[in-house]
TIFI-182260 format. One line per 10 residues: number of its first residue (from 1); their letters; for each residue x, y, z of C-alpha. Coordinates in pm, whole numbers, plus 32768, in hexadecimal, padded with zeros to 4 digits. Layout:
NUM) A) X/Y/Z | ... .
END
This chain:
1) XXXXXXXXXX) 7356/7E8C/7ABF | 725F/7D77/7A48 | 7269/7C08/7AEB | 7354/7B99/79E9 | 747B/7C78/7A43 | 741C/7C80/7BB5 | 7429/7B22/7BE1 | 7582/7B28/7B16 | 762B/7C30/7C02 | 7586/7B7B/7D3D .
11) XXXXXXXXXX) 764E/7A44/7CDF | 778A/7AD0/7C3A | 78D0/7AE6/7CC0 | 7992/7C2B/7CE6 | 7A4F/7C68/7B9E | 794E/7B7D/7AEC | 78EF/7C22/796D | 77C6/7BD8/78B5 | 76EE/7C90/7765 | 75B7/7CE9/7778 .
21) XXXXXXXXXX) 748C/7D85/7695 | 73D2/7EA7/7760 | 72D3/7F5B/7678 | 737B/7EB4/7545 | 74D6/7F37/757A | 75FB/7E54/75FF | 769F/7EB4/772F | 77C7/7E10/780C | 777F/7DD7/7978 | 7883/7D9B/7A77 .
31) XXXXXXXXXX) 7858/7D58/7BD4 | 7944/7E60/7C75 | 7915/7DD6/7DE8 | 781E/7D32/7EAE | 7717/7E7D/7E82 | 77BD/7F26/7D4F | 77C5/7EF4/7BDB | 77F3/7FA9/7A7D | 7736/7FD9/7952 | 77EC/800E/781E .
41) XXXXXXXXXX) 7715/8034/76E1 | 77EE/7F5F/75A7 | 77CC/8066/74BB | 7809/81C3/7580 | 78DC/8148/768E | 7812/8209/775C | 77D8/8167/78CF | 772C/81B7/7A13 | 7749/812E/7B5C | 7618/800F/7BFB .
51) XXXXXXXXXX) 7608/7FC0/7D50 | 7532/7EC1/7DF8 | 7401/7EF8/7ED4 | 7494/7EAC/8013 | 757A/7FE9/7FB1 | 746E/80C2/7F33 | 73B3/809E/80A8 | 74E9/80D4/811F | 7514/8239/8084 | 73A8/82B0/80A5 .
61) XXXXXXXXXX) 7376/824F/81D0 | 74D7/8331/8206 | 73FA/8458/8160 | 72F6/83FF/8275 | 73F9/8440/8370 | 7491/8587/82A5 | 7333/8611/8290 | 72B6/85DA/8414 | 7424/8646/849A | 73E3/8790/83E5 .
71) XXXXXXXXXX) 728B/87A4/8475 | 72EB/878C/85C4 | 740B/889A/858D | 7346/898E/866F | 7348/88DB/8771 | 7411/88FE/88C5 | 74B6/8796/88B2 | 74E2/86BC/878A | 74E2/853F/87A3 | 7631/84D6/874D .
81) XXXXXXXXXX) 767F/836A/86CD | 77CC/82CB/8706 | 7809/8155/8727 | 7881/809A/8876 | 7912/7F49/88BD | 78D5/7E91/8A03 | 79D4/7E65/8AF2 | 79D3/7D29/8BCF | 7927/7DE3/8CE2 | 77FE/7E19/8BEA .
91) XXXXXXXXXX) 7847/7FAF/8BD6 | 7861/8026/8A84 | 798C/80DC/8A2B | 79C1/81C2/88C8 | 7AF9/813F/87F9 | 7C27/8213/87F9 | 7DAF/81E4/87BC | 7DEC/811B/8692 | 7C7F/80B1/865D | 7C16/8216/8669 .
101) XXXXXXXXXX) 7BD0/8207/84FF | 7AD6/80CD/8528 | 797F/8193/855A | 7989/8239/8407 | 79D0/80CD/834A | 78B2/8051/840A | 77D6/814B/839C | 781B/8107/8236 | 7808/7F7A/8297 | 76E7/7EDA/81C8 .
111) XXXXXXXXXX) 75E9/7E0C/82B8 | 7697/7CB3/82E0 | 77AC/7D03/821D | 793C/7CD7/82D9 | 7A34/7DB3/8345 | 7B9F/7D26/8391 | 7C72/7DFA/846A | 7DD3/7DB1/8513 | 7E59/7E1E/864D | 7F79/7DB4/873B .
121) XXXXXXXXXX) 7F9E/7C9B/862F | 7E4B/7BFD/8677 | 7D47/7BE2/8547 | 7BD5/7C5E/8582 | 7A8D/7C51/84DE | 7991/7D4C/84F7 | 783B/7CDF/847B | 772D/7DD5/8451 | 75EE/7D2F/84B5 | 74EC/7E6E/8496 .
131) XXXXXXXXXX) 7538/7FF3/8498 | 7573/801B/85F1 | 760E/7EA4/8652 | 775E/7DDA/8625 | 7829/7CA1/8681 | 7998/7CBC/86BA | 7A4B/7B7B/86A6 | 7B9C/7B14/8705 | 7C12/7A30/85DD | 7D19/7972/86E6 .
141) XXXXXXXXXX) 7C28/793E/8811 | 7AEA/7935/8764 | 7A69/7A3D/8869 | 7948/7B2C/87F7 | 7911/7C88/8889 | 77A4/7D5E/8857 | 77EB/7EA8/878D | 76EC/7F97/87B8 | 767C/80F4/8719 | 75F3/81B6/881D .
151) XXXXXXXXXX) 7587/834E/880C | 760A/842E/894C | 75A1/8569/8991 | 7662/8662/88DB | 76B4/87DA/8901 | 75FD/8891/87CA | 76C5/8881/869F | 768B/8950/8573 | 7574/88FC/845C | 75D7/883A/833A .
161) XXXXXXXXXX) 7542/88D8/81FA | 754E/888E/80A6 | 75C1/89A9/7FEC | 74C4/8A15/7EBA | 74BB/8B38/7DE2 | 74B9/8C9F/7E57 | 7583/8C82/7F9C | 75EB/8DD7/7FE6 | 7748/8DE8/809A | 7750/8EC2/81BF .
171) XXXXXXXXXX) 7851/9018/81AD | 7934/8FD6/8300 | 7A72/9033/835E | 7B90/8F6A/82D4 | 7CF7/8F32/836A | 7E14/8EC6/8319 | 7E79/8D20/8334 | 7CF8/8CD9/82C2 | 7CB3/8B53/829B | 7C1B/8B1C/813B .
181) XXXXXXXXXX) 7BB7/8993/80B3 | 7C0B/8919/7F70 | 7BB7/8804/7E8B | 7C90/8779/7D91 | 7C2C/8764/7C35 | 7D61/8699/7B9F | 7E5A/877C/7BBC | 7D96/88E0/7C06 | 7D21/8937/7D56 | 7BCA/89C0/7D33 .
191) XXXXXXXXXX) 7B10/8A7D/7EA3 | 7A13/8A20/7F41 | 793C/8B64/7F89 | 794F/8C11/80EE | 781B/8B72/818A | 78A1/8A0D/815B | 79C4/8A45/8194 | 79AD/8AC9/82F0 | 78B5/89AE/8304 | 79E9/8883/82BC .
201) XXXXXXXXXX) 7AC3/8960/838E | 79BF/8915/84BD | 79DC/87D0/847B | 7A66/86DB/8561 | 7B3F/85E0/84EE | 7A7B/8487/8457 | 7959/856F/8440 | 7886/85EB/82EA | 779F/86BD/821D | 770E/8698/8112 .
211) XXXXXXXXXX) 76BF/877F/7FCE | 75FF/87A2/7E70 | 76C8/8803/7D1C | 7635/87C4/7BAC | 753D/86DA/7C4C | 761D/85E3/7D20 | 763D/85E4/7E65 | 77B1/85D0/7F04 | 7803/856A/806B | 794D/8628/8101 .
221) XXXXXXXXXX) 79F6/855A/8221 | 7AFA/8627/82E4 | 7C13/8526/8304 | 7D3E/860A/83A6 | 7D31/875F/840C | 7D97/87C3/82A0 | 7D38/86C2/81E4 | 7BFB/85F1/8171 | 7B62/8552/8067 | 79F8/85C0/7F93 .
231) XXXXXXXXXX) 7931/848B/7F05 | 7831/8499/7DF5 | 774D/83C9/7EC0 | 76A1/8316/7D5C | 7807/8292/7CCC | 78C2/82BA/7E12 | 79CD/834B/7D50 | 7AAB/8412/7E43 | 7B86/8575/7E34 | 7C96/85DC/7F02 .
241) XXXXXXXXXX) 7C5F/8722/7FBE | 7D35/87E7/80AA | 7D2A/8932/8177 | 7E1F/8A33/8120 | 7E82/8B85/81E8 | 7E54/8CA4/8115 | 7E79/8E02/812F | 7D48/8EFE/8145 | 7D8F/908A/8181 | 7CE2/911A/82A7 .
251) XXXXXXXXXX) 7BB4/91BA/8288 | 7B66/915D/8122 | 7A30/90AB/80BB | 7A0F/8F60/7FE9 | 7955/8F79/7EBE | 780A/8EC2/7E9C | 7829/8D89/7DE7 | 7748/8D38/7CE0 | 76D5/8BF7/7CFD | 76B0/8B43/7B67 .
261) XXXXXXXXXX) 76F8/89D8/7B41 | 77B5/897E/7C31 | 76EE/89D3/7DA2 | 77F3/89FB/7EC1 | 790D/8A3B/7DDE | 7A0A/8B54/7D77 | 7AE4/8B62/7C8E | 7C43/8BFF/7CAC | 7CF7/8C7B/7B8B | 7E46/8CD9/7C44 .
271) XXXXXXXXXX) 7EEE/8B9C/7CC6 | 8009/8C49/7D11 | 7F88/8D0C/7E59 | 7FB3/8B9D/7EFB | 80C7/8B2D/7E43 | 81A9/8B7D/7F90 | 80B3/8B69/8088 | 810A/8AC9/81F9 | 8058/8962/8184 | 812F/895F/8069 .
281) XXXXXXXXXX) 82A6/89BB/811A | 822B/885A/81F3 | 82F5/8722/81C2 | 81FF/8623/817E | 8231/84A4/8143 | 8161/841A/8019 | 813C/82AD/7FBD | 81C2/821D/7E76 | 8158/8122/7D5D | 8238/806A/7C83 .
291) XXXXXXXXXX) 81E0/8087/7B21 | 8248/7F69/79F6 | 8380/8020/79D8 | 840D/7FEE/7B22 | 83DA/8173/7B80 | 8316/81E5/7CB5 | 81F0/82EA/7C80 | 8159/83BE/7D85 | 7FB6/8392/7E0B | 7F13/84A9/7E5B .
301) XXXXXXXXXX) 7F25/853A/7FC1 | 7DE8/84B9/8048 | 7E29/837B/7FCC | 7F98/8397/806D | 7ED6/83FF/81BB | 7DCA/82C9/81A1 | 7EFC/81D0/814E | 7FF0/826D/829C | 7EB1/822B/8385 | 7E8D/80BB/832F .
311) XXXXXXXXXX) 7F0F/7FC0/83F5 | 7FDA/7EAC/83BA | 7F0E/7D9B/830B | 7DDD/7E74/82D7 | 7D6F/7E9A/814E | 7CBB/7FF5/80E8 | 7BDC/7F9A/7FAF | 7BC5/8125/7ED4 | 7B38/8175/7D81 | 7C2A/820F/7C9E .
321) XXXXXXXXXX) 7B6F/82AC/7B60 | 7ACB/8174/7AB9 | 7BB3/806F/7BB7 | 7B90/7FC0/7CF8 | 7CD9/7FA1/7D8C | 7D26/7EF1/7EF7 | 7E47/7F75/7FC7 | 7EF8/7E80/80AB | 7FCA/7F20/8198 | 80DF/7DDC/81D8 .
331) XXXXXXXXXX) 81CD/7EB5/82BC | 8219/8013/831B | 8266/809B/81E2 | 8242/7FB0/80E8 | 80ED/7EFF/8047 | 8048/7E47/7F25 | 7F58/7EE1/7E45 | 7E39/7E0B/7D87 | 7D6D/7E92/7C84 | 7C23/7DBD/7CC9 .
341) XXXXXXXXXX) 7BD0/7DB0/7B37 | 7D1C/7D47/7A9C | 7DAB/7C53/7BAF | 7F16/7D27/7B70 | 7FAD/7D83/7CBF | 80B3/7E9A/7D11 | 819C/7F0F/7E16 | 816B/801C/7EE6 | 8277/80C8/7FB5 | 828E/8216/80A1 .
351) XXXXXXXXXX) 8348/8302/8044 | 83CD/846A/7FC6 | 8428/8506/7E87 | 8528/863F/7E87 | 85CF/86FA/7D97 | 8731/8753/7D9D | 881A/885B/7CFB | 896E/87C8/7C81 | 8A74/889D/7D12 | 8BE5/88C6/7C42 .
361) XXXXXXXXXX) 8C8F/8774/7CD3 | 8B47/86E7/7C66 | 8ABD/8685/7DD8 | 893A/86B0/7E13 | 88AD/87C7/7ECA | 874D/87C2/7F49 | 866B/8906/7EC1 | 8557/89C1/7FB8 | 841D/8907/7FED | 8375/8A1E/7F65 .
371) XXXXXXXXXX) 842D/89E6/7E2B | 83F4/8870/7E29 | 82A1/88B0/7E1E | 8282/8974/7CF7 | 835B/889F/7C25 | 824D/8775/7C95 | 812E/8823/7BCD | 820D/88E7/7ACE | 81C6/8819/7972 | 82B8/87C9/7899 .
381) XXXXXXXXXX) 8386/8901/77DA | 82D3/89F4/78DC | 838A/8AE3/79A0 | 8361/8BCD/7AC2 | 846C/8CBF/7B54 | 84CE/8D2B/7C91 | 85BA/8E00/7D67 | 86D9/8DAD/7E6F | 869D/8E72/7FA4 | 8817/8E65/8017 .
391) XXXXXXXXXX) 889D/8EE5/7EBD | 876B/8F80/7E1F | 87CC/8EAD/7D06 | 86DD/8E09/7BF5 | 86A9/8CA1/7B75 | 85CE/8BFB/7A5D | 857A/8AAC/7ACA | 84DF/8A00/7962 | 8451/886B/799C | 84F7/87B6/7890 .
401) XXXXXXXXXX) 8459/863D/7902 | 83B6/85AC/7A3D | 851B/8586/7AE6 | 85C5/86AE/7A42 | 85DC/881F/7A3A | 86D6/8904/79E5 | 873D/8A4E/7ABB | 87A6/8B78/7A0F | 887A/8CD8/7AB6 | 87E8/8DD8/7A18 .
411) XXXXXXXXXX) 88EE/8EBB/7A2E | 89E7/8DE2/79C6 | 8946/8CD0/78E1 | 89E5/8BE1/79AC | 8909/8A7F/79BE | 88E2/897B/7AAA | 882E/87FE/7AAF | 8731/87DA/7B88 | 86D1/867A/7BC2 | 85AD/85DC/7C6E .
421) XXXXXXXXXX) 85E3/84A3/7D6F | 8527/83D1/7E37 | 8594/8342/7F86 | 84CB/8208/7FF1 | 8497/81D1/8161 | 8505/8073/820E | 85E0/7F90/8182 | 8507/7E58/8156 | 8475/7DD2/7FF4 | 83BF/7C88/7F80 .
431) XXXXXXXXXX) 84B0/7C2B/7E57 | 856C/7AFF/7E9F | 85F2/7B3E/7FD7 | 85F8/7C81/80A8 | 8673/7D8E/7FB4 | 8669/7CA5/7EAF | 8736/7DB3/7DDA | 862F/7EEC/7E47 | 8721/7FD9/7EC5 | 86F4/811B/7E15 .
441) XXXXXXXXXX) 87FC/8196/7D38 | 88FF/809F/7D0B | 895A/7FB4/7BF2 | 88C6/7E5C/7CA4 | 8788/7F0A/7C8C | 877D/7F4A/7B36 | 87ED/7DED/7AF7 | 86A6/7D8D/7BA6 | 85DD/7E96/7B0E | 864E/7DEF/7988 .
451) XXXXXXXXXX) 8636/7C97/79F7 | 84C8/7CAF/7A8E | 845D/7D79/7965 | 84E5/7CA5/7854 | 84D0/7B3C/7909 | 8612/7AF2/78CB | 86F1/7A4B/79D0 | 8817/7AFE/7A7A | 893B/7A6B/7B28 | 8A0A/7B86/7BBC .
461) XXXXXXXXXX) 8B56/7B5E/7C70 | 8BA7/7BF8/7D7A | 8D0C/7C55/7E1A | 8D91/7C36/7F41 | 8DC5/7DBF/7FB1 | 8ED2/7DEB/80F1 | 8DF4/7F66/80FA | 8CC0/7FB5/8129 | 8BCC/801C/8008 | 8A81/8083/8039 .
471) XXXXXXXXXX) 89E2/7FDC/7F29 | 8913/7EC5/7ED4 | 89FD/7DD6/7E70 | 8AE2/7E27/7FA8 | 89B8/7DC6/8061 | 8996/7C7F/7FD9 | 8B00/7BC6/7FD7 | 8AE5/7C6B/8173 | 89B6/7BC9/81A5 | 8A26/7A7C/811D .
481) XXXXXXXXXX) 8B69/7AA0/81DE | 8AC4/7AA2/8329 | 89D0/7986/82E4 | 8AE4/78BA/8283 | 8BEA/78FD/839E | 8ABF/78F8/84AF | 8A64/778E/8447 | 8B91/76F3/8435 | 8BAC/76E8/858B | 8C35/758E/8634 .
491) XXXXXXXXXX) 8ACB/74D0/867C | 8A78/7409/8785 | 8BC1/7442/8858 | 8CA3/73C1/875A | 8DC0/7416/86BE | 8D6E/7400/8526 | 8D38/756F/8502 | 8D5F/75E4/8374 | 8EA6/76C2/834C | 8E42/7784/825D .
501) XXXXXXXXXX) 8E05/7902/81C9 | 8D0F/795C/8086 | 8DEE/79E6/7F4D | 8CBE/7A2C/7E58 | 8B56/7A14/7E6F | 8A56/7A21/7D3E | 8951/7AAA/7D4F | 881D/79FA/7C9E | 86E7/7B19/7C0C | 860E/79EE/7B47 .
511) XXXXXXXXXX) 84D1/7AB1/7AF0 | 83C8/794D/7AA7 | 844E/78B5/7BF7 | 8406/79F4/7CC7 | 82CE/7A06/7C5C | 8261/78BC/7C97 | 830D/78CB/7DF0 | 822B/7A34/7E2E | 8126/797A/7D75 | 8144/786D/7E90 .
521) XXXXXXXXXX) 8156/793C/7FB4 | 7FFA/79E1/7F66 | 7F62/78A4/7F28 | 7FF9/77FB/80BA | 7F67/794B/810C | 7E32/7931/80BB | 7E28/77AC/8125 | 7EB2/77C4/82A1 | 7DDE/7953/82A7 | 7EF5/79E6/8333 .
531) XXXXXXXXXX) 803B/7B0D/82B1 | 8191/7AC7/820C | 8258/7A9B/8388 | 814F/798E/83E4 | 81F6/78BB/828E | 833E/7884/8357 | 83FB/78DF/8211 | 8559/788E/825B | 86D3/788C/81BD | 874C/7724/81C4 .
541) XXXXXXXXXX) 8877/767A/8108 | 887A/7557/7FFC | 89DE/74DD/7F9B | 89FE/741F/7E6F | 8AE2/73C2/7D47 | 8B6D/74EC/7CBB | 8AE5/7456/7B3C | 8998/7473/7BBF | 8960/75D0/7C4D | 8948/767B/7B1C .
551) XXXXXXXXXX) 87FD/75DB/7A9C | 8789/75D1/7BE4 | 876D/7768/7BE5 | 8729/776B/7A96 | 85B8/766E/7AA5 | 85F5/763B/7C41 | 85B9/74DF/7CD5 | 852E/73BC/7C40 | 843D/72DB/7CF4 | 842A/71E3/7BDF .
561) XXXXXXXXXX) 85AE/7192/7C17 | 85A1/7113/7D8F | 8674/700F/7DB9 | 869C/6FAF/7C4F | 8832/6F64/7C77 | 882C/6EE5/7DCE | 86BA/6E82/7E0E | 86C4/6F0B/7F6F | 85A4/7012/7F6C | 85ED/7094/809F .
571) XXXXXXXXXX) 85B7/7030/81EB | 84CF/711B/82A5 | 8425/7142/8131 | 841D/7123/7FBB | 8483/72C6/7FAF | 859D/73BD/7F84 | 86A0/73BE/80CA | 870E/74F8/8171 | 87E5/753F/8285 | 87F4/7677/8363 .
581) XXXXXXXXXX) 897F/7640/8377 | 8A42/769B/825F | 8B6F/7574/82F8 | 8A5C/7459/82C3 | 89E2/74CB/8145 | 8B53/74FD/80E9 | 8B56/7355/814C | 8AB1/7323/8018 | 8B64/73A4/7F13 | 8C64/74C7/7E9D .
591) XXXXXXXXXX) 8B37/759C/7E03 | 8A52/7678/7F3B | 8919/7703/7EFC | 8877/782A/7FF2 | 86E5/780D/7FBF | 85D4/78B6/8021 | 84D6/7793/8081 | 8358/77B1/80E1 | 8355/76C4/8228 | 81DB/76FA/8286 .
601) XXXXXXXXXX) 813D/762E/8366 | 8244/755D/83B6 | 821E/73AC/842A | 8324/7378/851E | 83BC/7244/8513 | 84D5/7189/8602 | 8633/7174/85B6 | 868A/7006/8571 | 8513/6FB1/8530 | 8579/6F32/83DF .
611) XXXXXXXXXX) 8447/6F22/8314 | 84EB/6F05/816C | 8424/6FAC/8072 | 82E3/7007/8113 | 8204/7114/8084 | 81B6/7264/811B | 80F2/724F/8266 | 7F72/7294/81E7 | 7F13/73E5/824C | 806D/746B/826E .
621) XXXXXXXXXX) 8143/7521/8189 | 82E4/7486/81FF | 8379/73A6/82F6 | 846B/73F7/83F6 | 8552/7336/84A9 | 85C9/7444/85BC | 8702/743C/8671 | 874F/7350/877E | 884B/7369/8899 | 8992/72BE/8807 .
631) XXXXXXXXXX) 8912/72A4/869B | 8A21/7336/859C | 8901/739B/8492 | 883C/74B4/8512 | 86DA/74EA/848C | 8691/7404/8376 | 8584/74A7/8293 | 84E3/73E0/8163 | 8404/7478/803D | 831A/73CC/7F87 .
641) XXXXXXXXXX) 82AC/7502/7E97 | 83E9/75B2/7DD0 | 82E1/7703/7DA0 | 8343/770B/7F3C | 84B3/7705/7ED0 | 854D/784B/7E4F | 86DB/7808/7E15 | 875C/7965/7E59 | 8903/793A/7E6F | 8A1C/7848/7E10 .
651) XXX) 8B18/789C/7EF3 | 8C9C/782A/7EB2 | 8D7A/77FE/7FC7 .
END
């Protein structure tokens, strides 16, 4: 690029857009990352990909590497790279466990640029200072450590090559169970030919080779023993691939490949030889996005693999056809996604998708894996058949939708539904409240599912059940139930403890004000640098006048009203008062609100300190007045901000 452009991508921020005129033609620049942009020319549409210098050393000087690793192929040993931290006795150890994944981001790690990594709940910063040195710094302690890349002898390992026209496949003796490597072109699995192949299959784990194919060069990173990923090293776009068992009678020769276009690939017209293959029958757990319409749509495997080794905290930044998306991995089996160019965020969860048969008193009956399979790449109005081993008996199976299929005895004519589910793991969402109306299939979640879509309020009631129903809304009034009966304890060794059972709870969905209280929570995150369980997000209780409850979950609490009947503004603050006691709130009025409430970094003050009307501690985000031996009002907790407010039940005893 000229000055002009350079200077403009030097200074930019990431997501920044601009126009400019390259050889009189108008194209649209944005700044993809720190090293990454596009070029999109106005009139075609057509883009490319730019990287910076810094990136462009970075990837010959990787050819260098390629070129003098091959050289020294022949050799007896080959120097072998791997980087070490320093342990307190100055040795230098490799990383391994959790961290095991760490060398490869490091290698990828642009010179000064930052690497954030979790682990036993401690943050870390890696900082690449040249291509064989790092700092790792403790973000609590402030304590660095050296990081070093240093090359050990290692036994020979076979040549990388670069595969080029007129490689001639050697005749050998093939058996049965034969590894073969595939990539994925969207939904077509396409071979890689026999001589790389066998070359990923000697791959270890974290390890890579490269290749050539209509001029680009691709880099193919082993990242399971079945599974890895091929990069076009120019665009860094990225494929899935994966290693399947397939069958090969003995004694029979392959046919030579003729290499065209594509170098290193094969094609394979016959899917259906590894339609039932041993990789398929496995039960693997993909992750999930949620679309706009509330449903949850698979990623592809390797992403699925990438997103399972995370750790909690950690963010994996991936290219996704013409997108930069960042995945946040905020627990177990749950996450954010961000795509970098659009701001718009969306859920990720773990989970699996099955399909079912409907038996004749309509319950749900999982089919074979094998089956499962075949209905997840069958398009829509496609069909396949397929025999009953027990009976010898013959179905049509025909893909109506994406969640339905219909089963069909051909003998008798006799059809069944077949219906697709999906069964999220763990139990925890971000809506409102744990399980803010996110259990799968029941009516509370399609209450939530409307609401959020169409940003209309909700106000559900919810029954007092003497069963048990395992459902969302059960959930709910249960949950309410035991914060209520747990905090109306007698306090401080009296005798004034609150009588009392819950008959109905409502249950508040209020699309604006959960967004501005998720809204909130990213912004305290970002402030204090730390996750969600570091906000000490509680449930606390307000009791008011029953008259006022209902436009307090409809436009939540009003600062600008403090006082403005009594003119007492509070005494440990001019905020919102909550209790941690459901006896005290009820105190101050017939109506009782349950809310969610973003506590932060909390000022503590002492009870009886009475200081009327003060403003919020600078550089804190709530006051407390904690609990004191003989005081009768538990935690006293006052807001300042209603966007750290999130009214979630009005409960009715």
């Amino acid at each position: 690029y000229d000055a002009t452009v350079s200077q403009w991508l030097n200074t930019a921020n990431v997501g920044d857009e601009t126009t400019f005129s390259i050889y009189g033609k108008d194209y649209e620049i944005y700044k993809l990352s720190k090293e990454d942009c596009t070029q999109t020319n106005v009139d075609t549409q057509y883009s490319r990909m730019g990287i910076n210098q810094q990136k462009y050393n970075r990837l010959t000087h990787a050819d260098e590497e390629e070129k003098e690793y091959s050289d020294q192929g022949s050799d007896d040993q080959a120097a072998h790279s791997q980087w070490l931290w320093q342990d307190d006795d100055g040795s230098h150890k490799p990383f391994t466990g959790k961290w095991s994944y760490l060398p490869s981001k490091l290698d990828k790690l642009a010179l000064s640029e930052t690497l954030t990594a979790y682990r036993g709940g401690t943050q870390y910063e890696f900082t690449k200072e040249s291509h064989t040195k790092c700092t790792q710094k403790n973000m609590q302690t402030d304590f660095t450590r050296d990081v070093i890349k240093k090359s050990s002898p290692k036994q020979k390992k076979k040549k990388k090559t670069y595969h080029h026209h007129h490689h001639h496949a050697k005749h050998s003796q093939h058996h049965k169970g034969k590894s073969q490597w595939y990539w994925k072109d969207d939904s077509t699995l396409r071979a890689y030919d026999d001589a790389l192949s066998q070359q990923i299959e000697n791959l270890q784990v974290n390890d890579s080779c490269f290749m050539f194919a209509n001029g680009s060069k691709y880099q193919i990173t082993k990242i399971a023993p079945d599974q890895g990923t091929q990069r076009n090293v120019k665009s860094d776009y990225e494929r899935e691939v994966i290693r399947k068992q397939v069958t090969v009678p003995s004694q029979q020769h392959q046919p030579h490949i003729h290499h065209r276009d594509r170098v290193g690939y094969r094609n394979d017209s016959d899917d259906d030889e590894y339609e039932q293959s041993d990789d398929e029958k496995k039960d693997v757990t993909k992750w999930y996005y949620e679309d706009d319409n509330g449903d949850w749509s698979a990623m592809d495997d390797w992403l699925s693999l990438k997103l399972g080794n995370l750790i909690i905290g950690e963010t994996l930044s991936q290219k996704v056809g013409w997108s930069k998306l960042e995945f946040t991995k905020t627990g177990i089996d749950k996450g954010q996604q961000l795509n970098t160019k659009t701001n718009k965020t969306r859920k990720i969860r773990k989970g699996e998708y099955g399909w079912y048969f409907e038996e004749n008193d309509k319950s749900l009956k999982p089919m074979p894996k094998w089956i499962n399979s075949k209905l997840n790449k069958l398009s829509n109005r496609a069909s396949f058949k397929f025999t009953r081993k027990e009976n010898g008996t013959q179905y049509l199976i025909t893909k109506i939708s994406r969640n339905q299929a219909k089963q069909k005895n051909l003998s008798t004519n006799f059809e069944r539904n077949v219906v697709c589910k999906m069964t999220l793991n763990g139990t925890q969402d971000d809506d409102g409240g744990d399980d803010h109306g996110k259990h799968h299939h029941d009516w509370l979640k399609k209450k939530y599912a409307k609401a959020m879509k169409t940003g209309k309020m909700e106000t559900v009631k919810l029954e007092k059940k003497r069963n048990l129903h395992e459902d969302t809304a059960d959930y709910h009034f249960r949950r309410c139930e035991s914060q209520f009966m747990r905090s109306c304890k007698n306090m401080g060794g009296g005798t004034d403890g609150l009588n009392k059972t819950i008959t109905e709870v409502q249950f508040i969905i209020n699309p604006p004000l959960i967004k501005k209280f998720e809204a909130k929570k990213k912004q305290l995150m970002a402030k204090h640098k730390c996750k969600e369980d570091g906000l000490n997000i509680v449930l606390a209780w307000h009791g008011t006048k029953a008259a006022n409850v209902q436009n307090i979950v409809t436009n939540n609490f009003r600062m600008d009203k403090l006082g403005g009947n009594t003119g007492n503004k509070g005494h440990y603050g001019a905020g919102i008062y909550f209790t941690e006691y459901a006896r005290v709130g009820c105190g101050y009025g017939d109506g009782l609100l349950l809310c969610k409430i973003i506590c932060g970094k909390e000022y503590e003050m002492t009870h009886g300190n009475i200081q009327m009307g003060r403003a919020l501690e600078p550089g804190y985000d709530s006051h407390v007045v904690k609990d004191t031996k003989g005081a009768k009002y538990g935690h006293e907790i006052v807001i300042f901000d209603a966007d750290q407010i999130l009214p979630c039940y009005v409960i009715k005893y």
